[in-house]
N, C-alpha and C positions, 0 to 999 in steps of 0.2 A: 591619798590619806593613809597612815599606817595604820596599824590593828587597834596603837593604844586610842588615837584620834577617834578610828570609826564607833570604840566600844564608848567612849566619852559621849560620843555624838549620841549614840542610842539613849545611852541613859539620863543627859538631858533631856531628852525628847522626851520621856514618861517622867522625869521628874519636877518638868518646869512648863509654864508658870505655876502650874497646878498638880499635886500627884495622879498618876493614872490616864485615861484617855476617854471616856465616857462618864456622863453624869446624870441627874435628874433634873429636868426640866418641868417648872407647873405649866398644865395645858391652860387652866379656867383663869380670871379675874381673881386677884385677891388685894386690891387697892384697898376696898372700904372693910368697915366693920360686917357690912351688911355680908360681901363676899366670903370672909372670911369666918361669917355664922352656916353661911348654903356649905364650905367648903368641911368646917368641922361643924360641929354642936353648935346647936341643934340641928341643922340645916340636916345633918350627914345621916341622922336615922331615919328619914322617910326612904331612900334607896334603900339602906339595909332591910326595913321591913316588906319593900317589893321582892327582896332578891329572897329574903326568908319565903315569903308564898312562894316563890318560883325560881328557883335555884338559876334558871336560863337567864335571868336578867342582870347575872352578872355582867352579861358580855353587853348591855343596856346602859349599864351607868357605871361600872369599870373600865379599866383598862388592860383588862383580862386578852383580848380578843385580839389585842397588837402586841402582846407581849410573849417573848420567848425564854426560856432560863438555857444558858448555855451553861453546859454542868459537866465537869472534867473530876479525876481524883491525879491527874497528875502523872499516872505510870507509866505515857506513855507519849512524853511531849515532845513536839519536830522530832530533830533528831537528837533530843539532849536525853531522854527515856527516863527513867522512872525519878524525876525531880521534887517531887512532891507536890502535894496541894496548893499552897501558896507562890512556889516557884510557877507554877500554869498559871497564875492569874493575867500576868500580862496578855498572855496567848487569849484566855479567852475574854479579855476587854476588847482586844485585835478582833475578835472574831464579833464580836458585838458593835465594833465601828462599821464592819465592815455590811452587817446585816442593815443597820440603820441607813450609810447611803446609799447600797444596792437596790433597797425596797424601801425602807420607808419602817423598818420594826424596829420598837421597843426592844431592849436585852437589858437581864439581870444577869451577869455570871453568877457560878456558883461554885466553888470551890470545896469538894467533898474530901474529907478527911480521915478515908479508909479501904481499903483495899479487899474487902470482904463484899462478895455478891449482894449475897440477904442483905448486909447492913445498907449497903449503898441503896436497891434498890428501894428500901424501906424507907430511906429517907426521902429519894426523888418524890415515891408516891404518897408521902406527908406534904411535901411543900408542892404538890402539881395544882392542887386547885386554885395557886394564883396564876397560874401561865396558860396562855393558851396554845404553846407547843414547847416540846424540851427536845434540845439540838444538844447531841451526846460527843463530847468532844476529847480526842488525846489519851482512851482508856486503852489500856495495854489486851491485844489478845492474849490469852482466847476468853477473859475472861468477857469482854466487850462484846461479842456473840452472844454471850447468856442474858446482859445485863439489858441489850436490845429488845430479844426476845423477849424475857420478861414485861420489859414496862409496853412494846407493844399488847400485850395480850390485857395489861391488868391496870392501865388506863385508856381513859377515852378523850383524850388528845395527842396530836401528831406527837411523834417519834421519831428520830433517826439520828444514827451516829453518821456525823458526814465524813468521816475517813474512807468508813467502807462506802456506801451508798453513794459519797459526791463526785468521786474519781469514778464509780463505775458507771453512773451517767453519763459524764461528759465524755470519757472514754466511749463509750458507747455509740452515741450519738456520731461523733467522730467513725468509728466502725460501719457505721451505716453506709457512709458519707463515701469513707475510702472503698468499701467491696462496689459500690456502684462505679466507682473509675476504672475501678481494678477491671469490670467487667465480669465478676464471679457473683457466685450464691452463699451466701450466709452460711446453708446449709452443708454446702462443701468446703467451705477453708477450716484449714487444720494448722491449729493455733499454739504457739508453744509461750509460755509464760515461766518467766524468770521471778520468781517471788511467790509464797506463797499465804503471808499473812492474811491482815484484813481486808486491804482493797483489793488485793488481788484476788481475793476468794470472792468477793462479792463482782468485781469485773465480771470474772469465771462465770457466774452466776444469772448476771445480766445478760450476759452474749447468749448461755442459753434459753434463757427466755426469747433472745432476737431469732431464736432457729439454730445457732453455731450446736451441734451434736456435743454429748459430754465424753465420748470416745475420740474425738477431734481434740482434744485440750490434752497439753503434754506442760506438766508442772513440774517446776522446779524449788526446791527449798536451799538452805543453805547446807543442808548433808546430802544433796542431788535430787534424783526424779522422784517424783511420787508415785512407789508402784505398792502395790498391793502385796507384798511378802515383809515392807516395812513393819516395824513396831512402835514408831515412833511417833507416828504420824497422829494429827487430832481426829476426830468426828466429822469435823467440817472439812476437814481436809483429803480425807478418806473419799470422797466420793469421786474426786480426781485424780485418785491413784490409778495407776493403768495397772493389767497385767502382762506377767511376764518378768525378762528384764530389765533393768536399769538402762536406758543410754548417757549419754554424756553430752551437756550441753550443746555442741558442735555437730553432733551426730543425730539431736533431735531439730536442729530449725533445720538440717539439709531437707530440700523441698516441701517446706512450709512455706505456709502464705500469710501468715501473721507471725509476729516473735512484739510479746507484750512486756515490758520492762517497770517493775514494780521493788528494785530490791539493789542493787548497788554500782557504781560507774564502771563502764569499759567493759561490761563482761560480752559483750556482742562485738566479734573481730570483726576488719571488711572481709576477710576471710569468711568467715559464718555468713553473711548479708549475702554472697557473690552465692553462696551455695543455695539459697532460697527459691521461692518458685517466681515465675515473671511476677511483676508487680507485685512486689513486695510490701506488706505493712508493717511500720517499724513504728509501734509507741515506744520511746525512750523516755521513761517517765521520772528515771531517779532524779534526784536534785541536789545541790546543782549542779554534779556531772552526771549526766544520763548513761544509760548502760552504752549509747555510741555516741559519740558525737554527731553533730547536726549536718553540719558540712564535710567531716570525713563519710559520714553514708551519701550522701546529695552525691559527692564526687566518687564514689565505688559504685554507686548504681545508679542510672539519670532516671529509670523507671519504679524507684522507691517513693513512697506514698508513707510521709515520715509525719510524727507528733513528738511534742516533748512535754515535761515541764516548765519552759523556760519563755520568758516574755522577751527574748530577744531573739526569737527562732519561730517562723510562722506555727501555725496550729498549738498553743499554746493550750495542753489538757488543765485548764481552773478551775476551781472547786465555785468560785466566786461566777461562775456561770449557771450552776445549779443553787445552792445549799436555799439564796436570798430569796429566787421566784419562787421554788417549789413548797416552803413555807408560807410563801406570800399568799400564793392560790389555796395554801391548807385550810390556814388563817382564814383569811376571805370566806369560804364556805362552811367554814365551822366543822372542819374534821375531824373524826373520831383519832383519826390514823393516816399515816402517810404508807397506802401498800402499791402494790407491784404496778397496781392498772395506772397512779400516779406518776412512778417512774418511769415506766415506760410512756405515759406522756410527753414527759420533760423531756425525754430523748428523744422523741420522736417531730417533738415544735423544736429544737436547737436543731436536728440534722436538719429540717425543713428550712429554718430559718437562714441558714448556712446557701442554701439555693435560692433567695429571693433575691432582688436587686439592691443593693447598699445604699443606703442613704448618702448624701455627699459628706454629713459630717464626717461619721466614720473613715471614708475616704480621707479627710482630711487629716482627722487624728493621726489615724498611721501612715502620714504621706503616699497614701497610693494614689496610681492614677484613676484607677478602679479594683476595688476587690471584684475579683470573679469566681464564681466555684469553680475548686478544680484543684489539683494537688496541695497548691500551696493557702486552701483555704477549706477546709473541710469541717471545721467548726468556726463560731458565731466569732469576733472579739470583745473580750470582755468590756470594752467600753462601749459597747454598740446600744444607744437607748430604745432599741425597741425588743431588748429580752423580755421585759418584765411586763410588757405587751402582751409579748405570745408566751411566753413559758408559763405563768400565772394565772393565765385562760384557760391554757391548755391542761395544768393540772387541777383548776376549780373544776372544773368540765368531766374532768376523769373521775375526780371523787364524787362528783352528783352523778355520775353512771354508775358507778362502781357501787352506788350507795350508804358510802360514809360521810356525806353530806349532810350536815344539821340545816343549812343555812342556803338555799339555793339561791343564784344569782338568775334574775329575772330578767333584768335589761342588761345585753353583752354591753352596748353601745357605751352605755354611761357607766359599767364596770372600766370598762376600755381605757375612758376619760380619766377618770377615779386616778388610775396604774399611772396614767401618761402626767399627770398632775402631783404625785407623789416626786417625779423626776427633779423636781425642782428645790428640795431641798439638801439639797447637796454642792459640792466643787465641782461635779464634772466638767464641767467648763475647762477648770485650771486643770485638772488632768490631763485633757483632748492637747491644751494647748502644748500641753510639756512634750506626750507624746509623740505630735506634729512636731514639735521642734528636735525629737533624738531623732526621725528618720531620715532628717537631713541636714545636719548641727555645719553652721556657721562661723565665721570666726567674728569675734564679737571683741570691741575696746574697750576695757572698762576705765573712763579716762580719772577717775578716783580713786585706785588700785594702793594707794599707799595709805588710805581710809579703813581700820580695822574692820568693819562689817561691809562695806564695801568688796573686800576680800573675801569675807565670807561667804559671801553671796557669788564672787567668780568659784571660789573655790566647787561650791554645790555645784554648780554650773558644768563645770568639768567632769568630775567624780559621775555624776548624771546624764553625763553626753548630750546634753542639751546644746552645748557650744562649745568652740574652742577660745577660749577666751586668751585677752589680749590684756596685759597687765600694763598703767602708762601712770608714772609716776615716778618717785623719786627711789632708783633702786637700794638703795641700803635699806631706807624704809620699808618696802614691801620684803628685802630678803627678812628682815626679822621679825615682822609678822609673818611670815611664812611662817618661820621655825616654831613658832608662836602659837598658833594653833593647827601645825601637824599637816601643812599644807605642802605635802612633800611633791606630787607630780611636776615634774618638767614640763614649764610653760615657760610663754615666751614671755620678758619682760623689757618695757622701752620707756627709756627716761631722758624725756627730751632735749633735757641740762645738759647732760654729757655729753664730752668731745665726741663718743661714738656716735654720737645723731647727728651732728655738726653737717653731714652730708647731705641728709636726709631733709634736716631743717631748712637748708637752704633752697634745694630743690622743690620742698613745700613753699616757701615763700615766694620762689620765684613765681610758681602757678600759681597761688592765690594772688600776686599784683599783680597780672599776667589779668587775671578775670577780673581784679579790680580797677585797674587802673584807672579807668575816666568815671569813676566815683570815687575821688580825693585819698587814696591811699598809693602809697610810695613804696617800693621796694624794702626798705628801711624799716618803715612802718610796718611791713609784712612779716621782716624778718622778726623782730619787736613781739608780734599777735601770736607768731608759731611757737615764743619759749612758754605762751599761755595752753595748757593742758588740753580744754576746748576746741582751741583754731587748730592745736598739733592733730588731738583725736578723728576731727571731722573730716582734715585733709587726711588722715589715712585710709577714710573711707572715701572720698574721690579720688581717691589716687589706687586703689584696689590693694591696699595694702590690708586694709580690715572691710568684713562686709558690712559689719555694722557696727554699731554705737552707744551706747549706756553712762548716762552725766548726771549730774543734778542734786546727786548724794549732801552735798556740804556751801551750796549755793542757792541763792533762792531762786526761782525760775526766769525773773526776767535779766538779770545776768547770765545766767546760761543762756538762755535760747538767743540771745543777740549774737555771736560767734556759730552759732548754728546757721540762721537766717542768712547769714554773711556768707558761709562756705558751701550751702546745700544748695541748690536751683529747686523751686520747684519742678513736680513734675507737671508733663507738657499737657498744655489745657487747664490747667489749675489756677487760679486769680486770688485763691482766698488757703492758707493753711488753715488749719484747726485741729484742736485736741478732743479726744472721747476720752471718757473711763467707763471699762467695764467691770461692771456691780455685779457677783453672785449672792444674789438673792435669794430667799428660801422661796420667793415667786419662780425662779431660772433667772437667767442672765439679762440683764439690760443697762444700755447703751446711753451714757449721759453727754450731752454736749453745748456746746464747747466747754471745758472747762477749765482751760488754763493760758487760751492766745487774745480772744478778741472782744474787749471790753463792752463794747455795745453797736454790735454785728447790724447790718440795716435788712431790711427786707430781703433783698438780692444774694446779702453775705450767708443768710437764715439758709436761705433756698442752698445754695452750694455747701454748708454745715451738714447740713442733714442729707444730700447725695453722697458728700465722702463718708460719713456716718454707715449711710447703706451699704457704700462696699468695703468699710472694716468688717460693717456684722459679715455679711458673706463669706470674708476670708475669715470668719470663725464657723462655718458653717451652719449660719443663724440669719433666715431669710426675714429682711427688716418688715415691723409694722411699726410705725413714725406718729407719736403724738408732738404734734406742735403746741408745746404747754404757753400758759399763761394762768393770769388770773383770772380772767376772760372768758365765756362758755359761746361760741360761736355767737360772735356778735352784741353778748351783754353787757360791753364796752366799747366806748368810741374814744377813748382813750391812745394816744399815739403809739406807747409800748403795746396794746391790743392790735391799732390798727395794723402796728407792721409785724405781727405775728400773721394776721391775718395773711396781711399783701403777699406774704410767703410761703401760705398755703396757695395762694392762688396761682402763682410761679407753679408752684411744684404741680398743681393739677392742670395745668397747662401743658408744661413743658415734659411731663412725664405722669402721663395717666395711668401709666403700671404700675408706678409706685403706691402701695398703700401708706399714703400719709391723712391725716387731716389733723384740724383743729380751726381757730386758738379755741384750747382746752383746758381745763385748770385740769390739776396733777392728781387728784382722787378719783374722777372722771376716768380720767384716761390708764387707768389703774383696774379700776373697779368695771367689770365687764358687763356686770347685771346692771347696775347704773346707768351706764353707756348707753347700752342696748334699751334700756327703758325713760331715759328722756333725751336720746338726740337717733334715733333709729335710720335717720337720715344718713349719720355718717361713715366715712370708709370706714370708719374703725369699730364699728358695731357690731358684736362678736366676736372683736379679734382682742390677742392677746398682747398690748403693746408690747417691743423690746428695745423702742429706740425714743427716748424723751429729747426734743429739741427746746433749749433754754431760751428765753430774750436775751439773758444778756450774761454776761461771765459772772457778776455778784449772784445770780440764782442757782447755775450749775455750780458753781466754784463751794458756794455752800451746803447745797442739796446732797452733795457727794460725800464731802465732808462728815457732815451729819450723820448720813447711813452707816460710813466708817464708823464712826464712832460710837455714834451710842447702841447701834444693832451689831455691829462686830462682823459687819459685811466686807466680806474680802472684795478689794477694789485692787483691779488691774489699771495701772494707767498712770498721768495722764497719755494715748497712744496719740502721735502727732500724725494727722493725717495731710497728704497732700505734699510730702517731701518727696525727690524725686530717688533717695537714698536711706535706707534703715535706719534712722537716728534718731533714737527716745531719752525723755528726760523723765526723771522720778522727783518727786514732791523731795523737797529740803526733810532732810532726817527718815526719809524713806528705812522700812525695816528691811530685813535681810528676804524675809519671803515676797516682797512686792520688789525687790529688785530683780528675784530669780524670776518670778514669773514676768515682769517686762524685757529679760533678756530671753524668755521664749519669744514673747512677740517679736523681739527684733529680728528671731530666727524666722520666724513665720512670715514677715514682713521682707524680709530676705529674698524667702525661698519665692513667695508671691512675686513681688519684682522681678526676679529672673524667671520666673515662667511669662509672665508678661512679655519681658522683652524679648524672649524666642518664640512668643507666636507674631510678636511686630517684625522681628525677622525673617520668621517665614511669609 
């Protein structure tokens, strides 16, 4: 994509279908009159006159208590610097998406309109008694220093500017992480820092709270070292000036043991690196060129113990590790203030956490085989859902010691719950999947490629390293939707029409009547099916030409999937295909089936639905609990469509009593956990949280999905065709651009899962 494209693309994105990227949503009922008098007048002044007795009980019947102002004046945004007020608003709506699905909080931004101390902080502390913390965003030092200080001091709610504070965290935690490989002490590395602003000063700051000595720290600014004969230097800057004199970058890392990078690309040669002390620590933090590159240090020293900025280079220093838990646990306990014994929590649950065993999602997200500690993992990944676990405990916990706890938490257990249950209002799902699918991108056919959104969707796809995609269709057409919308990368394109395939075509036909032949197709015939788009795509992925497959853009499903069925084998052991869609729910994720192959599946078909079902959820790393729905409540029907719901729970608890399935259950039941548990306590699914709904029959799923699409605006993955013995998905007729891109993750995912299969059947 060129510069004009990418900048196009951005500004869609905030400008469409709606302007901006956050909004307000009503929590309570407001259908009746009745609702709508509790909601205003009258209804509204009995809270106010509680909260008038008792100022606390805002956090009682407000929404004071989830709510944060993320408040910028502008002076100091990425790297575009002093833009003004309104020019930051995007930034911090961004920053307010990003609060909302890390944790689960409310954001107002707030876009202040002056660059004077006093004035700004007079204003923050007029509008604080609606928020229950103010997250200081993009203010230019040194005035951001004061403006901290002050409203810590002269409000009693959390604080912090997360430029400095968020980088010195996760930084931090990280340092922890890496002196323990190193095999050294805190107290003895001698740490040189390129940068001298505001994270860097608060880095600086943080290390010596960790023990790092403030004579150990060798600072740099942009007119060199920080020594103490300067005149130029700030207050805050001052206390890391050394004396003596000056050295020169090169001459201050020779035998250091850290070198912290907070300030501009390339200024760390391998030259400088080689001269360091064994085990080296290299935060490269600028963005997006770090002061070294990732792999030119990796390959100058094999014993460097490296962090970046960059989410394509392990140990990735994110802000989005700290800013969302350590509010969360403010929040949570009702702190006055977010101070030091906080921080050093947070850094202290992320290095820790950094050392626990990985969950398999995680695993999965970022295609490893296993994350292990140890060089190339010395902080959490930001997709990991068990930060807001530990990081949010770990700082509620600090502020009830510390004593700025209004609000203590009494039961960890069900706080625990609380956190792990917020998790579900969000995409993570779609995220994990994307991720999983750039760690090991596929080549993928998209056999509609001459289809404008069609293209759009390879195009992201590309640009995203999710895949490498396979463009099949009529090439003039797609060259000029290429030019069209700025779809410039060098991909491959193949149009089955032209003489140049003529080769290829035939060679396909011969191998598809070759496996068809004594099912009434002819050579002829074959040749015939391969100028159809479908039979060409599918045979490129039996033929290893594509790994996978993507159709269904411009046809309705059961015209596509016939030329699928035709060229694909199932895979061995398999008797029954079937389709899921996976639902992001603001409950988490779950699994609907079948919903697009088999009209009215029999008991037996039921049973083998919901076994492939269980190993989609798995290869999402989502260990299945299986409601076998109905109308039905175990037994309340004798009803045939009841009874062979039943007969298929009784399959599945036979033939597989690991599996947590039961029912027949109707779908509120099986939903509703306090329900469950309190009139059928008998069954497997009593206390569990379902993620996999099994349908009777395709008119209930086909609809049920439907539905959720639409009127709740639930992003649906799918329909995923399970049980082929080859990567090959179809998307609903008129599928959007973002449900295309996310089924060409799964095909990546579905891919990569296939061929790890068949090299452990090989070994």
């Amino acid at each position: 994509m060129n510069q004009y494209s990418k900048r196009r693309e951005a500004l869609l994105y905030h400008a469409k279908p709606h302007p901006g990227k956050i909004q307000v949503v009503p929590t309570k009922a407001y259908a009746t009159q009745r609702d709508l008098s509790l909601a205003y007048s009258p209804g509204v002044a009995e809270p106010c006159l509680e909260i008038a007795k008792d100022i606390n009980n805002v956090y009682k019947y407000t929404a004071k208590g989830n709510l944060v102002a993320v408040i910028s004046n502008g002076t100091a945004v990425l790297g575009l610097g002093d833009i003004g007020p309104e020019a930051s608003k995007p930034v911090m709506e961004g920053k307010g998406l990003l609060f909302k699905i890390f944790a689960d909080i409310d954001v107002f931004d707030i876009e202040v309109d002056t660059k004077d101390i006093d004035k700004f902080v007079e204003t923050v502390k007029n509008i604080a008694p609606t928020f229950g913390g103010i997250n200081l965003e993009d203010i230019k030092a040194p005035e951001s220093f004061e403006i901290e200080r002050r409203l810590v001091e002269e409000l009693n709610i959390p604080v912090m500017h997360d430029d400095q504070h968020g980088t010195a965290i996760i930084s931090s935690a990280a340092l922890l992480n890496a002196v323990e490989l190193a095999g050294k002490k805190v107290e003895d590395i001698k740490i040189v820092v390129s940068g001298a602003g505001s994270a860097a000063l608060a880095c600086a700051n943080l290390y010596v709270l960790l023990g790092v000595k403030t004579e150990n720290i060798t600072m740099f600014d942009v007119n060199g070292m920080l020594v103490q004969s300067r005149t130029d230097l700030l207050g805050f800057q001052m206390k890391y000036a050394q004396p003596g004199e000056a050295k020169t970058l090169a001459e201050a890392v020779a035998g250091a043991d850290m070198f912290l990078g907070l300030s501009v690309g390339n200024v760390l040669s391998p030259e400088m690196l080689l001269s360091m002390a064994n085990d080296p620590i290299v935060f490269a933090m600028a963005n997006p060129v770090p002061e070294i590159d990732y792999h030119t240090a990796v390959n100058t020293r094999q014993d460097v113990i490296m962090a970046t900025g960059r989410s394509d280079n392990p140990n990735q220093v994110n802000n989005v590790l700290g800013f969302p838990y350590i509010f969360r646990g403010a929040l949570d306990v009702r702190a006055t203030k977010i101070n030091e014994a906080m921080k050093m929590a947070a850094v202290h649950a992320l290095a820790e956490l950094a050392k626990a065993s990985v969950p398999e999602q995680v695993n999965i997200a970022y295609g490893e085989t296993k994350l292990i500690f140890g060089r190339d993992y010395i902080i959490p990944k930001p997709f990991d859902p068990r930060l807001i676990a530990v990081v949010a405990p770990a700082v509620a916990r600090a502020a009830m010691e510390s004593g700025v706890a209004q609000k203590p938490i009494a039961d960890w257990d069900k706080y625990n719950e609380e956190l792990l249950e917020r998790l579900g209002n969000d995409n993570k799902m779609a995220r994990l999947l994307t991720n999983r699918a750039k760690s090991e991108p596929k080549k993928v056919v998209f056999a509609e490629a001459d289809q404008l959104d069609v293209l759009k969707a390879a195009q992201i796809v590309m640009e995203e390293g999710i895949a490498e995609p396979i463009l099949l269709g009529n090439r003039e057409t797609i060259e000029e939707l290429k030019h069209e919308i700025g779809f410039d990368n060098d991909v491959l394109i193949v149009d089955p029409r032209s003489q140049a395939e003529d080769e290829r075509l035939n060679r396909y036909a011969h191998a598809f009547w070759k496996a068809r032949r004594r099912r009434g197709i002819s050579e002829l015939d074959a040749q015939k099916m391969m100028t159809q788009r479908n039979y060409f795509a599918a045979m490129m992925v039996t033929q290893g030409d594509a790994d996978g497959m993507i159709t269904g853009y411009s046809r309705n499903y059961p015209v596509t999937v016939k030329p699928i069925l035709q060229v694909i084998n199932r895979t061995n052991g398999v008797s029954r295909i079937a389709t899921t869609n996976l639902m992001l729910t603001k409950r988490g994720p779950l699994f609907l089936s079948d919903t697009a192959i088999n009209p009215d599946p029999t008991a037996e078909d039921l049973a083998k639905i919901a076994l492939l079902t269980a190993r989609t959820a798995r290869m999402f790393g989502v260990e299945p609990v299986i409601a076998m729905v109905s109308y039905s409540n175990f037994g309340s029907s004798q009803e045939p469509s009841a009874l062979k719901v039943r007969e298929a729970v009784a399959i599945l608890h036979k033939n597989n009593p690991e599996l947590i399935v039961d029912g027949e259950v109707q779908a509120d039941f099986a939903l509703n956990q306090e329900m469950h548990q309190d009139k059928f306590p008998f069954s497997k699914l009593a206390g569990k949280k379902v993620n996999v709904m099994i349908f009777p029959n395709l008119e209930a799923s086909n609809i049920t999905y439907k539905l959720l699409k639409e009127l709740n605006k639930t992003v649906s993955i799918g329909p995923i065709i399970m049980g082929l013995e080859k990567p090959v998905h179809i998307v609903q007729f008129g599928a959007s651009v973002a449900e295309m891109v996310n089924m060409a993750a799964v095909t990546v995912v579905d891919a990569q899962e296939k061929e790890k299969r068949l090299k452990m059947v090989q070994k």
